[in-house]
C-alpha positions in Angstrom: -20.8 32.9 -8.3 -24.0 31.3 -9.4 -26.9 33.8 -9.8 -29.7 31.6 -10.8 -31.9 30.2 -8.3 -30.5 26.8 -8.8 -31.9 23.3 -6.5 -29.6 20.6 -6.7 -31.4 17.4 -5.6 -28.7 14.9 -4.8 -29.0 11.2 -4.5 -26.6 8.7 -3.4 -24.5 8.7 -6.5 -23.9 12.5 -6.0 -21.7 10.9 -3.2 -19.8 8.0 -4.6 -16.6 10.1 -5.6 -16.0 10.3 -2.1 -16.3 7.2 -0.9 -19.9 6.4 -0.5 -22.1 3.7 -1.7 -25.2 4.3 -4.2 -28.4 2.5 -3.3 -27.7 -0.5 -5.3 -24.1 -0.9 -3.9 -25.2 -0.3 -0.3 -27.8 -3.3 -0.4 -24.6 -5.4 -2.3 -22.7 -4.5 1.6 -25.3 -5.1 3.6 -26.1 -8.6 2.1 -22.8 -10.1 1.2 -20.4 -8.6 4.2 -22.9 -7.1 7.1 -23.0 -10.1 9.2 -19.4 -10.4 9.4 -18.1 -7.1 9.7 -21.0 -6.6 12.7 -19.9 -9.8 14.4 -16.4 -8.3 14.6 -17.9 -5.2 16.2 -20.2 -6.7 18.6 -17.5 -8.9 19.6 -14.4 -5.8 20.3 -17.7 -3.9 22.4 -19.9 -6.2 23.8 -18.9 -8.1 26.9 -21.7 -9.6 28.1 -22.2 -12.9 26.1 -26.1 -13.6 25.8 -26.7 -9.8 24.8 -24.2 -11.0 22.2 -25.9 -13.5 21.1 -28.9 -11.1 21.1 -27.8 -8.6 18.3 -26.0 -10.4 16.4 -29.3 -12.9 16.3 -31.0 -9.6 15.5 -28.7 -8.3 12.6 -28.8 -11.6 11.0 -32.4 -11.6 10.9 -33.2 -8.3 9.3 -29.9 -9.3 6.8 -32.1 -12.5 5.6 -35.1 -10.6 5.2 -33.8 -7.6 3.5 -31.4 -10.1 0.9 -34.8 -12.5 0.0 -37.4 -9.5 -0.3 -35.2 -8.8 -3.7 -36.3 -5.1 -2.7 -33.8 -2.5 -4.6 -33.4 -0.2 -1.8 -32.9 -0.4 2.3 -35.3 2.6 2.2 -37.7 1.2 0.5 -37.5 -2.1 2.5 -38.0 -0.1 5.6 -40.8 1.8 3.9 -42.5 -1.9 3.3 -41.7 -3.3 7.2 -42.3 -0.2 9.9 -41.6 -3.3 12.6 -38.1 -3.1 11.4 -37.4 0.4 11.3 -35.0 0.2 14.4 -32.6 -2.6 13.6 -32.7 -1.1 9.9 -31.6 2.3 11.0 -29.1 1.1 12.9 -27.8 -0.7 10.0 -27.9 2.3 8.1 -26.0 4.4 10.8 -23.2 1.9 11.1 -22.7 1.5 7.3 -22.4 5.5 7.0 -20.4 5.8 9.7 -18.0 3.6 8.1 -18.1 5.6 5.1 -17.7 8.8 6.8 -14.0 6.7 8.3 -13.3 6.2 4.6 -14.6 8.8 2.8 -11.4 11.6 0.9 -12.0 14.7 -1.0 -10.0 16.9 -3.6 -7.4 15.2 -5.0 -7.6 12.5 -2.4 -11.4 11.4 -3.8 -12.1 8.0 -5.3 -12.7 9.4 -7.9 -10.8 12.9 -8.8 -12.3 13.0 -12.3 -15.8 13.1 -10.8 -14.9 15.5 -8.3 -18.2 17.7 -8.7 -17.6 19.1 -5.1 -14.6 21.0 -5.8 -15.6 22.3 -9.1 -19.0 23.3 -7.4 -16.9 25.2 -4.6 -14.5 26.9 -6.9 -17.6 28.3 -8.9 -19.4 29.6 -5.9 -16.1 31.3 -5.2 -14.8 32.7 -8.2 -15.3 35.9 -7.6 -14.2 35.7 -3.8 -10.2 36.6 -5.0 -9.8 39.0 -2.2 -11.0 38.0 1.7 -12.7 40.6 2.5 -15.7 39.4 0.0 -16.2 36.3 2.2 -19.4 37.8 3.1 -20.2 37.5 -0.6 -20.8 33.6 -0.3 -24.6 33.3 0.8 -25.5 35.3 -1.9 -24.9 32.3 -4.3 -27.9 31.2 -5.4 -28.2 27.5 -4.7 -29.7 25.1 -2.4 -29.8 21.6 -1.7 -32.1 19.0 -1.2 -30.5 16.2 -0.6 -32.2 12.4 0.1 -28.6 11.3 1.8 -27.9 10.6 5.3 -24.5 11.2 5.1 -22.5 14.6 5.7 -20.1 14.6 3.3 -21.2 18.1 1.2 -21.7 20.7 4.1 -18.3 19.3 5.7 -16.4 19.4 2.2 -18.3 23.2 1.9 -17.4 24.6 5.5 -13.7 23.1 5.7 -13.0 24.3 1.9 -14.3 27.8 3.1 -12.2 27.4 6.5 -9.4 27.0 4.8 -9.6 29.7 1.9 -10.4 32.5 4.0 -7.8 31.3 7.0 -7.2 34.6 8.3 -11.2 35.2 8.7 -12.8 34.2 12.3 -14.2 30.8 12.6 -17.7 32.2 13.4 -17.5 34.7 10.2 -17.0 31.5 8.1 -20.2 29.8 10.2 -22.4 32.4 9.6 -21.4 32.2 5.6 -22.1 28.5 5.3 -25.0 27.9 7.1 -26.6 30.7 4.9 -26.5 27.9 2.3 -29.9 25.5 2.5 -28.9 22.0 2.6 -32.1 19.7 4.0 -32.1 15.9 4.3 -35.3 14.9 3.7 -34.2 11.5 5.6 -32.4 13.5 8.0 -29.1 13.2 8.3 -26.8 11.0 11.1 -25.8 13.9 13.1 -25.4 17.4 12.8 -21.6 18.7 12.4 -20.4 20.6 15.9 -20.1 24.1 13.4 -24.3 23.3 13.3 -25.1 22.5 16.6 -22.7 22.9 19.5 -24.9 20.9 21.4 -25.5 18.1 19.4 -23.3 18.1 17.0 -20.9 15.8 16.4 -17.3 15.7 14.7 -16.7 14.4 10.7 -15.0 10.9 11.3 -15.7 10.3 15.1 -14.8 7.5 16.9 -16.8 4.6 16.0 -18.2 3.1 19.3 -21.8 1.8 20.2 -23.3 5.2 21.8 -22.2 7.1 18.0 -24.2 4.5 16.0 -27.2 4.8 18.9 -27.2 8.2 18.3 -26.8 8.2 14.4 -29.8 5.5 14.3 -31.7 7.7 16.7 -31.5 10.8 13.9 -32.6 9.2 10.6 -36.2 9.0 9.2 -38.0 6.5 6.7 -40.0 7.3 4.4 -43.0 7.1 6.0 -42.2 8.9 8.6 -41.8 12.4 6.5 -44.5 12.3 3.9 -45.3 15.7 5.4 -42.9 17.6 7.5 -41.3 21.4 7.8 -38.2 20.0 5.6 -40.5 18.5 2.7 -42.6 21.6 2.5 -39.7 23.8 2.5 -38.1 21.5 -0.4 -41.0 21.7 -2.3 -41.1 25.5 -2.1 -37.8 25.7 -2.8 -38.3 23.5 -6.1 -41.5 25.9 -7.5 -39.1 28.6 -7.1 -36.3 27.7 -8.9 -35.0 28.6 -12.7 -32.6 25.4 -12.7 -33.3 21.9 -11.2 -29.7 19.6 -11.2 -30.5 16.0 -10.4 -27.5 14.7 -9.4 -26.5 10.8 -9.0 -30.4 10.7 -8.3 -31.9 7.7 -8.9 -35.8 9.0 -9.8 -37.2 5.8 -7.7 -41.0 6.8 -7.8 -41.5 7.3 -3.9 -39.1 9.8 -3.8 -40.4 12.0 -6.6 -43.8 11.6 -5.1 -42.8 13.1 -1.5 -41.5 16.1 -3.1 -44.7 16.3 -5.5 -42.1 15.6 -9.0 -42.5 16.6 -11.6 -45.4 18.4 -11.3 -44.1 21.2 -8.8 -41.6 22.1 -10.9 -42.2 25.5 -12.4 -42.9 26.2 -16.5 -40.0 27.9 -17.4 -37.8 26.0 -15.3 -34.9 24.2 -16.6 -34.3 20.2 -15.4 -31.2 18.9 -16.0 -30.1 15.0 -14.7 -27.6 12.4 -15.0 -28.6 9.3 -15.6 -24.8 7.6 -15.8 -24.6 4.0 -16.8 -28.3 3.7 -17.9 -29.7 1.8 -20.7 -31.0 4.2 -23.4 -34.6 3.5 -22.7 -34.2 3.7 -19.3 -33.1 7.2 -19.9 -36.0 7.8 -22.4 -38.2 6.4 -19.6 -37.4 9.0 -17.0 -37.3 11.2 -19.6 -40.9 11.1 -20.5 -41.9 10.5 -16.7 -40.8 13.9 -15.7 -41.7 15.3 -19.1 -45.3 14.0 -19.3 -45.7 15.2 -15.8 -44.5 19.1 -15.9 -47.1 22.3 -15.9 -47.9 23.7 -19.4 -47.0 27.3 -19.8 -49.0 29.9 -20.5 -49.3 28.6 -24.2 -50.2 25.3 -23.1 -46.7 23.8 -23.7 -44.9 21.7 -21.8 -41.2 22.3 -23.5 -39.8 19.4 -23.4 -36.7 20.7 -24.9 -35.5 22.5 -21.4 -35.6 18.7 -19.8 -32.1 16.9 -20.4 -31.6 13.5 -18.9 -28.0 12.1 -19.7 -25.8 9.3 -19.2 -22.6 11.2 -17.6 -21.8 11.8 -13.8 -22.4 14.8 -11.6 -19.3 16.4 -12.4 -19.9 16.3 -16.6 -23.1 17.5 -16.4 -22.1 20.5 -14.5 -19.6 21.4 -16.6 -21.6 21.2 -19.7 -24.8 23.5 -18.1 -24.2 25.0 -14.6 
């Protein structure tokens, strides 16, 4: 079990082993295959002709805009044009949602060797061997803040626990999981039916025009939470911890600014970060970002030493400090 208070903040590499696309590689999908792979849709659920015509006139535009504004990020985009913060959602929902069709875990991951979900699991259960310490689970100390729309960790974390603890009621293994703090501070595109049995809606669902309305309808830009329950919550939860893990983050400025990093991050904390493919002074740039911007201690230190930024994926870094 993990003991330390310990805040994971994920970005969208943390979700690439499994089938997702990082920032960089979603705009890359969304510029060079969007407009076909929405005309096929449009066309297998859209009867009416001029409404047709409609969307796919609509897609097209925001797919020109967002390729020629040579911004990094859809989020960002969306941060610089409120006006198209529908059409961009949507966008957003259906490229997800494709994902989510895709997306494999365990040894069925893109990417087994990077497989940081499992090893995560299997550490937050290692001292679970006999069923009747299921009710041990919450009391891992670790949260999640997480800047992804996509479900992918709370699923992997509920039907892992399911399925260890088979003979324990369904609503035993609810109570464990949702113990565990995981906020989107985008929101996320639905909440799973174990969440909500309202609202909730099932991992992989049918992909049809009232799932992607509804998706759309759930995610937030980033002007839209600059100050919300989740991001105060997030930031308490960062001045708390004893151990930070940046995961497939990408440290883009406006999202260290809405959670107040690095200067709510407590003296004696320790950061740790991957930073995998980076250039060496890219590395040594974020480096000195987050160091330059931490409290000084007591002493008037800063420590520099307890901040380590390194080119390797989620799963490495884990291994080496968790």
């Amino acid at each position: 079990m993990i003991k330390k208070k310990t805040v994971f903040i994920l970005g969208a590499g943390a979700s690439c082993p499994y089938g997702y696309p990082t920032g960089a590689g979603l705009r890359q999908e969304i510029c060079e295959s969007f407009k076909g792979q929405y005309l096929r849709h449009v066309k297998a659920t859209e009867s009416n002709s001029s409404v047709r015509r409609h969307k796919l006139q609509e897609v097209r535009n925001f797919v020109d805009k967002f390729e020629k504004s040579s911004t990094k990020s859809i989020d960002l985009f969306l941060a610089r044009n409120k006006s198209l913060a529908e059409i961009g959602k949507y966008v957003i929902a259906f490229k997800v949602l494709e994902a989510e069709q895709k997306s494999r875990f365990r040894e069925r991951s893109f990417n087994p060797q990077q497989d940081w979900y499992f090893y995560l699991f299997n550490r937050m259960t290692d001292e679970l061997e006999k069923k009747e310490r299921l009710s041990q689970f919450h009391r891992n100390n670790v949260s999640f803040i997480t800047f992804n729309y996509d479900r992918s960790l709370e699923h992997f974390l509920f039907e892992s626990l399911r399925y260890s603890f088979s003979e324990i009621p369904k609503d035993e293994i609810i109570n464990e999981v949702k113990q565990i703090k995981i906020i989107h501070i985008y929101d996320k595109v639905a909440p799973l039916p174990w969440q909500d049995e309202q609202e909730g809606v099932e991992y992989k669902p049918k992909v049809s025009e009232g799932t992607l309305k509804t998706f759309s309808r759930n995610l937030k830009t980033i002007y839209e939470t600059l100050s919300s329950p989740p991001i105060d919550e997030a930031r308490q939860l960062i001045g708390d911890a004893e151990q930070i893990f940046f995961l497939g983050f990408g440290y883009a400025i406006e999202n260290m600014v809405i959670l107040k990093l690095p200067e709510a991050i407590p003296p004696s904390c320790r950061v740790l970060g991957t930073a995998l493919d980076l250039e060496e002074r890219e590395t040594e740039d974020i480096l000195g970002r987050i160091v330059g911007g931490l409290k000084k201690n007591h002493k008037g230190s800063r420590k520099p030493e307890r901040v380590k930024i390194e080119n390797m994926d989620c799963l490495k870094l884990l291994r080496k400090y968790l």
